[in-house]
C-alpha positions in Angstrom: 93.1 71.0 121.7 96.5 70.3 123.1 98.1 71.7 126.4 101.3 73.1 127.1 102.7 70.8 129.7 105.8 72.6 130.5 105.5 75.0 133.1 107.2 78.7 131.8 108.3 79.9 135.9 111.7 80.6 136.1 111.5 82.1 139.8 113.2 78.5 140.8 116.1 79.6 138.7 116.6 83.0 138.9 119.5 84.3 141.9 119.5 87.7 143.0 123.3 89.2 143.3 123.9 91.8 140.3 121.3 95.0 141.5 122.4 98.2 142.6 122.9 99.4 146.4 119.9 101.7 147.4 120.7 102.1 151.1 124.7 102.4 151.8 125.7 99.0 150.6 122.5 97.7 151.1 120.3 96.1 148.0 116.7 95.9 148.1 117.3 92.1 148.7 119.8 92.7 151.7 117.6 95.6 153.3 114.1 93.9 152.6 116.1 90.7 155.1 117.0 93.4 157.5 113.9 94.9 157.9 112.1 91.8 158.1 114.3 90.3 160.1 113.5 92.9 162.9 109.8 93.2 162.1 109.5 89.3 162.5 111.8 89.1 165.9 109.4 91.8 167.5 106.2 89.9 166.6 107.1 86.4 167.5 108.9 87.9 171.4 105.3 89.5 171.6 103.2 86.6 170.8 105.3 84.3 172.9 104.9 86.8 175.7 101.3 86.4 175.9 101.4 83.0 175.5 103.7 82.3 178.1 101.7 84.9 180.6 98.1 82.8 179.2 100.1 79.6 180.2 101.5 80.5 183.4 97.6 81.5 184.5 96.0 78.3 182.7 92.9 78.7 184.8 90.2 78.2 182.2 92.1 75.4 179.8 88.9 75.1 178.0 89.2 78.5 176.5 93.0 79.3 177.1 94.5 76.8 174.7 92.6 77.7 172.0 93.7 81.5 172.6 97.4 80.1 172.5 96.8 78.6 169.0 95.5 81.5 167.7 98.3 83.5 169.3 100.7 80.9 167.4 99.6 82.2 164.3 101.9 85.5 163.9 105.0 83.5 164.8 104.0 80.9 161.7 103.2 84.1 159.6 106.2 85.9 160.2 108.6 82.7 160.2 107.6 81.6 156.9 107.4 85.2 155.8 111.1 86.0 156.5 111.7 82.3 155.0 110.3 83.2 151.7 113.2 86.3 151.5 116.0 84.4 152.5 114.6 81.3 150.2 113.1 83.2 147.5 113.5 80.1 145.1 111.8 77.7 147.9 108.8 80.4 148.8 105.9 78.2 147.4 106.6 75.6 150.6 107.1 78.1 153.0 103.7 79.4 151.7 101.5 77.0 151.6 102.6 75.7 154.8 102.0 78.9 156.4 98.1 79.5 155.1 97.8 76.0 156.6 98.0 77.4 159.8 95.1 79.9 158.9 92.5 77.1 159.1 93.3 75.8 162.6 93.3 79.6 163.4 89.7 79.8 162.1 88.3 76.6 163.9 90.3 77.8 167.1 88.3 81.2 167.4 85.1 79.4 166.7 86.0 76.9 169.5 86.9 79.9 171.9 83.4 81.8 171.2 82.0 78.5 171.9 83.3 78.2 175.0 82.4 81.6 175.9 78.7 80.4 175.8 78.8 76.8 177.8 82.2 75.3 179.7 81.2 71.8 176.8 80.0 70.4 173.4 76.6 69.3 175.6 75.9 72.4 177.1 76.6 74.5 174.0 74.0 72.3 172.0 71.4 72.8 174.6 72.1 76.8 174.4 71.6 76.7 170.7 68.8 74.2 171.2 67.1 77.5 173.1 68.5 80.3 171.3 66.0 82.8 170.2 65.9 84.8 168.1 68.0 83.2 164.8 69.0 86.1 163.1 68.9 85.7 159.2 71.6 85.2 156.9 74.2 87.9 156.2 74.5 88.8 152.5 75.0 87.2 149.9 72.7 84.4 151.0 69.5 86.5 152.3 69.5 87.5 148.5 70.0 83.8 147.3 67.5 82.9 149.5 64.5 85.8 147.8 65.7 84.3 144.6 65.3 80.6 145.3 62.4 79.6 147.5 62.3 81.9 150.1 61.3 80.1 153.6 61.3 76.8 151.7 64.4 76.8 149.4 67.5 75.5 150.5 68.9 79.0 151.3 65.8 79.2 154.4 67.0 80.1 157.8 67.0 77.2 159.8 64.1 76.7 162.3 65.9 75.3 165.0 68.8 76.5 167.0 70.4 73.3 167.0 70.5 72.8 163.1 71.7 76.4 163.3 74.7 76.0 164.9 75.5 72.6 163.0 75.9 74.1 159.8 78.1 76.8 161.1 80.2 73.9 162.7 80.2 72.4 159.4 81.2 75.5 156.9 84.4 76.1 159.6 85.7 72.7 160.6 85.0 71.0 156.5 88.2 73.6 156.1 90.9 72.2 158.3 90.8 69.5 156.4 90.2 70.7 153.0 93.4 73.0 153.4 95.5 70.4 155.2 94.5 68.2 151.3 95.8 70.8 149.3 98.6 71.9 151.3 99.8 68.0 150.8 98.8 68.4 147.3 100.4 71.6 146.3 103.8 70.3 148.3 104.0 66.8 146.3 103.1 68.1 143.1 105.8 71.0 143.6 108.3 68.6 144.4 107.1 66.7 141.1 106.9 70.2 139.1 103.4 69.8 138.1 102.6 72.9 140.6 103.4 75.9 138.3 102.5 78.8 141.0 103.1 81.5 137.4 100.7 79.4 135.7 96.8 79.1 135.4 96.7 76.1 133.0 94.1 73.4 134.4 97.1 71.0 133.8 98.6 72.1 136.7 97.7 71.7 139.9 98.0 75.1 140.7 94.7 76.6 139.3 92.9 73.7 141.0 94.5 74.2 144.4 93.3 77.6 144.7 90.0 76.9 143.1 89.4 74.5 146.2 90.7 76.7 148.9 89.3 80.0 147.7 86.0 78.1 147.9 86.6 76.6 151.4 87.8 79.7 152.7 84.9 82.0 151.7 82.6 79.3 153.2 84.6 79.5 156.5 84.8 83.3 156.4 81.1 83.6 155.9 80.5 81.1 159.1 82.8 82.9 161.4 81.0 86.5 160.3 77.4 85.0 160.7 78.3 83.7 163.8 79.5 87.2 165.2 76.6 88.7 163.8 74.0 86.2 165.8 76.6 86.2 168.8 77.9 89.8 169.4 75.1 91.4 172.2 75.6 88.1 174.4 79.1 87.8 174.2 80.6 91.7 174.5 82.0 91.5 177.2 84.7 89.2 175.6 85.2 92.1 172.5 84.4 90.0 169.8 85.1 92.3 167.4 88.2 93.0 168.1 88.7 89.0 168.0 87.4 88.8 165.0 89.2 92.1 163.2 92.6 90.4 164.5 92.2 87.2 163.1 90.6 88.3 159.6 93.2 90.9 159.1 95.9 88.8 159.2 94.1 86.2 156.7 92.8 89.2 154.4 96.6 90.5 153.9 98.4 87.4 153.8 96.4 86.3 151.0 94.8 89.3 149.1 98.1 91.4 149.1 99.7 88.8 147.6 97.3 88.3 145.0 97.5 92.1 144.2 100.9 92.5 144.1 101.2 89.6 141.4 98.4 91.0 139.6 99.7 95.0 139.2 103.3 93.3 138.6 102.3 90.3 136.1 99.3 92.1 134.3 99.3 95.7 135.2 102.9 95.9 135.0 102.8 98.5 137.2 106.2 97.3 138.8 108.8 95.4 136.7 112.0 93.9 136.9 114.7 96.5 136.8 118.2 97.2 138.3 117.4 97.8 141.5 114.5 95.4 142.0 114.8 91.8 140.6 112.4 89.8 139.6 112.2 86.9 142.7 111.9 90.8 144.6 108.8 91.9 143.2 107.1 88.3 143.3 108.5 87.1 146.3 110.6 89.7 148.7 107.9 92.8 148.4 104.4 91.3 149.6 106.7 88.6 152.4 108.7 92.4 153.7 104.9 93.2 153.9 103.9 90.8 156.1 106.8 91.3 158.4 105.9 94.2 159.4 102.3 93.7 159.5 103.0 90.5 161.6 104.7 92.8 164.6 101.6 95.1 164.0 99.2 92.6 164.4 101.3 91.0 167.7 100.7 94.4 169.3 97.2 94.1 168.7 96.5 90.9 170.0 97.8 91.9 173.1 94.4 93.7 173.6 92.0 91.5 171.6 93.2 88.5 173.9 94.5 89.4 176.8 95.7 87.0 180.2 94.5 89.0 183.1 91.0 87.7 182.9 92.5 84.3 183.4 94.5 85.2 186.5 93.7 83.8 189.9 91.3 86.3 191.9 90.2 88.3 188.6 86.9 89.7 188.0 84.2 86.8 187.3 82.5 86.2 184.0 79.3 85.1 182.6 77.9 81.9 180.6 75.3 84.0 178.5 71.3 83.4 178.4 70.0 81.7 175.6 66.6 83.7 175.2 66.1 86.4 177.2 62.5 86.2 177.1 62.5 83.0 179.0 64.7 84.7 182.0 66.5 82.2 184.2 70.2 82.9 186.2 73.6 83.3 184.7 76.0 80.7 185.3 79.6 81.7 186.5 82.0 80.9 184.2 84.9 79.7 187.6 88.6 80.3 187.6 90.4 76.8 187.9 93.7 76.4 189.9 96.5 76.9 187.5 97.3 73.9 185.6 100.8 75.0 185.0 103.0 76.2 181.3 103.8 73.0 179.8 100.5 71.6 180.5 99.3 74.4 178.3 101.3 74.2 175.5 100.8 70.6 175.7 96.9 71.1 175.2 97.1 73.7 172.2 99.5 71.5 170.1 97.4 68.6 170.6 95.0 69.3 167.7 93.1 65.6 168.2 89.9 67.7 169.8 90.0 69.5 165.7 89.9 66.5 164.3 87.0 65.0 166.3 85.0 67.9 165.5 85.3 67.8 161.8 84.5 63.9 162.1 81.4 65.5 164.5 80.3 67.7 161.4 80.5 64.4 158.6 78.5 62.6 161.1 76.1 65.0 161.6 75.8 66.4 157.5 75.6 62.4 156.4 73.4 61.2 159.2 71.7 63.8 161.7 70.6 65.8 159.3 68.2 63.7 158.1 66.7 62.9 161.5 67.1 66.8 163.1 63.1 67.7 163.1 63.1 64.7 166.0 64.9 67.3 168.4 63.2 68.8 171.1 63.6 72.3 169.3 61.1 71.5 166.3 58.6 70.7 169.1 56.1 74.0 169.3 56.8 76.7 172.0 54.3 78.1 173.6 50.7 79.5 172.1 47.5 77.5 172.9 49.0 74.7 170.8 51.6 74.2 173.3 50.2 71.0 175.2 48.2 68.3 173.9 44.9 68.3 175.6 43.4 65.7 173.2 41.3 62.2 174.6 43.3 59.8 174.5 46.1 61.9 175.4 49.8 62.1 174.1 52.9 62.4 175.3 54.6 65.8 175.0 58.5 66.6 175.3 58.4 69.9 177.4 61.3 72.4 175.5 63.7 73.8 178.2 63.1 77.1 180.2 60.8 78.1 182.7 57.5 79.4 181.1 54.1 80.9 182.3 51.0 78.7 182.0 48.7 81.9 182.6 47.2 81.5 178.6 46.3 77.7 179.6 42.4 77.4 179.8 43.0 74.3 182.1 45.7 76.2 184.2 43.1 77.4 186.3 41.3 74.6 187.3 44.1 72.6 187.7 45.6 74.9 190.3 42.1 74.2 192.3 42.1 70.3 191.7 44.0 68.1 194.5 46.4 66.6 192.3 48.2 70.5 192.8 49.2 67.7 196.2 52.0 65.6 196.8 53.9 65.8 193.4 57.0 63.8 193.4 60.1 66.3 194.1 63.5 66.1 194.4 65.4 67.2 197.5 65.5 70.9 198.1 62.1 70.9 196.6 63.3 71.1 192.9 60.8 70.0 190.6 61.1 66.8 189.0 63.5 67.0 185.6 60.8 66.4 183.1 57.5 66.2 184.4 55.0 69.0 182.7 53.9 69.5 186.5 57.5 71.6 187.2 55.3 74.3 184.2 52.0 73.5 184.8 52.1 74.5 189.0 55.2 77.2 188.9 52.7 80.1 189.8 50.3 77.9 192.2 48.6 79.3 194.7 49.8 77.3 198.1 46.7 75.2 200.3 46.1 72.6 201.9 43.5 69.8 201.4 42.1 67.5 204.4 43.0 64.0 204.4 40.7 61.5 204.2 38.9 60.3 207.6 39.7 56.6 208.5 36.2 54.2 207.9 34.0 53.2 210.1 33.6 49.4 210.3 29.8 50.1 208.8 32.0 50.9 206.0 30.7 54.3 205.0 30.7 55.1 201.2 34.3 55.8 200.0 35.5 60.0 200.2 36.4 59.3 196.4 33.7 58.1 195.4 32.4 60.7 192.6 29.5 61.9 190.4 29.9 59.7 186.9 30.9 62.1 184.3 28.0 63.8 181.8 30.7 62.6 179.0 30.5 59.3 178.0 33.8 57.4 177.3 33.9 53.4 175.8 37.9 53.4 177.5 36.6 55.1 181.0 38.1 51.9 182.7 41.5 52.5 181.1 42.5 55.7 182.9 42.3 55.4 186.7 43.6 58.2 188.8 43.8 59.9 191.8 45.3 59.2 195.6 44.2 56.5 197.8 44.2 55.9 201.0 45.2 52.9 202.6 41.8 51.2 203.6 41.0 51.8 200.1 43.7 49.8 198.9 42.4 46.7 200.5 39.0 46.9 198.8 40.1 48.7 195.7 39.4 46.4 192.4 42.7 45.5 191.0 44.4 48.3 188.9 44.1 48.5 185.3 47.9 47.5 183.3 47.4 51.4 181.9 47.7 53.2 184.8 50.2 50.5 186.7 52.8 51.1 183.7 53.2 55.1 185.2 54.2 54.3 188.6 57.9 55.9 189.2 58.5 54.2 192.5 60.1 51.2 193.6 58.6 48.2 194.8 60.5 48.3 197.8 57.6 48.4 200.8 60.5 51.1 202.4 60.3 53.4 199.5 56.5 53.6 199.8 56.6 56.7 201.5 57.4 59.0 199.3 54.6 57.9 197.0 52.1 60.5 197.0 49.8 58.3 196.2 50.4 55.7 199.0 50.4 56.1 202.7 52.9 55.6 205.0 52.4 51.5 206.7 50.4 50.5 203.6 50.9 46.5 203.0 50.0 46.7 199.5 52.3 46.3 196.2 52.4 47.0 193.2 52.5 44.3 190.7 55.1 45.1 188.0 53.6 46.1 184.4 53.9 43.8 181.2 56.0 45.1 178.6 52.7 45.1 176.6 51.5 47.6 179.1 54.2 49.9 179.3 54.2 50.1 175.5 50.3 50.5 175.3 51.0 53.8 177.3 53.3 56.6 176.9 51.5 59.1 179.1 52.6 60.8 181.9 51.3 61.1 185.5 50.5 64.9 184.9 49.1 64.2 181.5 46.7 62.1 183.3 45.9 64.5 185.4 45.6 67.0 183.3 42.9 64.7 181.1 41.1 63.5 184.4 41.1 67.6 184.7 39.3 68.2 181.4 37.3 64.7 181.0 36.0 64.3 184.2 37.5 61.4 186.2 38.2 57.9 184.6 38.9 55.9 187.8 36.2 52.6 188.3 33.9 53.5 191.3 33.5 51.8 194.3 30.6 51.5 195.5 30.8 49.9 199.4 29.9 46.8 198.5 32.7 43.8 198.9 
């Protein structure tokens, strides 16, 4: 089978200049530039407007120049659609150049509602880390997924937050750079006539080009609408909707309209060539005179989907959103910064290297991560009776994020009783320790006090720690000392084991000794460093310990008075 390799489009050719006068002494041509003309003056003053008011109160940078390049978008639009009038023969560049802009558009909402959620890339994965409940997918793919597998096929919603919000971030950034390829490839093989826009022959590249991008658009369409979907409750105060109506619009027309205009005039036939409307009209002049008008339209409305006087100095605070509810916890205020000034702003959206960092983010994480996700903290279990490893020997167990009740814990209660509810490290201000289990395990405690331990008596009375040996029977009883000494202990203590020497968080510095709960203030004794062999033998905490000593009766060796 052989291929016709010549490309029939004559638009290139064809010069409008012969049709009749339908307004005064006005063609279609003339009056389509007029009225386009206007329509395309009024929306780029009133996008450059609200840019310049979002740059002159650059308080929140993070989120403002991301609203400026989406802003940008009507003046691209109605530039290149007034462009494609006047250069009717040229239009295919002034196309393609302009549905460029669309993807950047795309990844810059995305960014913003990102933003909207945590001031960085760090805190944003931790929200998602937390984020409960993952709404399924939107349709099509809740019916792909009943069709192919269900919780296990490939069309399962994801069980983490985290892996969540890393495919989204893949289906929108993979298109900046797929539409940046074929906006290259649709330019060069124009300028090499082996485009053919009036052709659908696979030896052009035509066919293929839009192929690729309807395909990559779709993809990115469907992320932007699921994210919405999951994100809409926490983040209405910022009108997504609105946010998102103004941005799809604009891509829906630009594209669709064109498609069926070409479609009832090519097939359909529904408008032809005649003396009043040439052909380069129909193609070309009708759906751009369109989008004109659409684009001043559309500049009007953005001046309520993104408006500046949330940004200026003084205005009313807003909110970082809550992950999961259920876990409560504080909002955190989402600050005004001072003004960084208008060029520094425009400066920031037009540097697009933070776009191509996170498309190289995505690769990284679709090639690599991926296969290592069900190592984040977010596959570990939350809550339920399962939640903490209460085996002998004990394991170590990554607590998830988020303040949690231990009222279902059968140990809670007894270990609310038990002295080690004393002297846990803290930070200054009292804050828990970042990590420890004890900062979930003793949130509700009851407060009391315990009596220290009497100093000895030089008929050296039996040790206050000394302790009924345990009805359970353990061969590794020597390997899991606990509890708090006293100093005259210390100098008749047997030597600690390796085991419990490799969980000691303090320094060896005799001056940092007393903030060790578990050494008194003046104690001459130190601690010997642990082998590495130890502190690999061992990857227990000090409140795992506890919690053991708590349910398998206490594994420290007794003393016994004698020397």
């Amino acid at each position: 089978m052989s291929w016709n390799t010549t490309c029939n489009s004559t638009l290139e050719e064809l010069r409008i200049g012969s049709e009749e006068k339908i307004a005064g002494d006005l063609t279609f041509h003339q009056l389509a530039l007029l009225i386009g003309g206007v329509s395309a003056a009024i929306a780029i003053l009133l996008s450059f407007y609200l840019m310049w008011r979002h740059a002159s109160n650059y308080t929140k940078p993070r989120e403002q120049k991301h609203i400026i390049r989406i802003l940008f978008m009507i003046p691209v639009y109605a530039t290149s659609a007034f462009l494609c009038i006047w250069y009717y023969w040229h239009a295919v560049y002034f196309q393609v150049m302009s549905d460029c802009y669309e993807a950047f558009a795309i990844s810059s909402f995305f960014a913003l509602m990102c933003h909207y959620m945590a001031p960085d890339l760090h805190e944003q994965k931790d929200f998602f880390r937390t984020m409960n409940p993952i709404k399924p997918w939107v349709w099509p793919v809740n019916w792909f997924a009943k069709c192919c597998g269900g919780e296990r096929g490939p069309w399962r919603i994801p069980k983490s937050g985290l892996t969540w919000f890393n495919i989204i971030w893949i289906g929108i950034y993979h298109y900046c750079f797929i539409r940046v390829t074929m906006t290259i490839t649709a330019v060069l093989t124009q300028y090499f006539d082996r485009y053919c826009e009036s052709s659908n022959s696979p030896v052009f590249a035509h066919i293929w080009v839009v192929g690729v991008e309807s395909v990559a658009v779709s993809i990115a369409m469907y992320c932007v609408i699921q994210f919405y979907v999951q994100l809409r409750e926490p983040l209405a105060e910022h009108s997504p909707f609105l946010k998102v109506l103004a941005i799809k619009l604009v891509i829906f027309l630009s594209f669709w309209q064109t498609v069926a205009i070409s479609v009832g005039t090519s097939t359909l036939h529904i408008i032809e060539a005649n003396s009043v409307m040439a052909y380069p009209d129909i193609k070309v002049g009708l759906p751009s005179l369109l989008l004109c008008v659409e684009m001043a339209l559309f500049a009007l409305l953005h001046q309520w989907a993104f408006p500046y006087q949330p940004y200026k100095p003084g205005a009313k605070p807003t909110f970082y959103p809550v992950a999961d509810a259920s876990l409560g916890g504080s909002h955190l205020e989402n600050e005004h910064e001072t003004p960084r000034g208008v060029w520094k702003a425009f400066g920031d959206a037009l540097n697009l290297w933070d776009i191509v960092k996170a498309f190289g983010r995505g690769m990284r994480w679709l090639f690599v991560g991926v296969k290592s996700r069900h190592h984040d903290a977010s596959y570990q279990p939350k809550g339920g009776h399962n939640s903490l490893d209460t085996s002998y020997p004990m394991k170590s167990y990554p607590m998830s994020a988020g303040p949690k009740s231990t009222d279902h814990l059968p140990i809670a209660t007894e270990f609310r009783r038990s002295k080690f509810g004393m002297g846990l490290p803290q930070k200054k201000d009292d804050e828990p320790v970042a990590g420890d289990e004890s900062a979930g395990l003793i949130e509700n405690a009851q407060s009391f006090s315990v009596p220290t331990s009497p100093p000895r008596s030089e008929e050296r009375a039996p040790s206050p720690y000394h302790r009924q040996p345990s009805p359970y029977h353990d061969p590794h009883r020597g390997e899991y000392y606990e509890g708090p000494t006293s100093s005259s202990y210390e100098n008749h203590a047997p030597p600690l084991s390796p085991a419990y020497q490799a969980y000691q968080p303090y320094s060896e510095d005799a001056t940092d000794r007393g903030s060790s709960p578990y050494l008194q203030q003046g104690s001459s004794q130190k601690w010997s460093e642990p082998s590495g062999s130890a502190k690999q033998a061992n990857h227990r905490t000090s409140t795992q310990l506890r919690v053991g000593n708590a349910l398998w009766g206490d594994r420290s060796p007794q003393y016994d008075g004698r020397q």
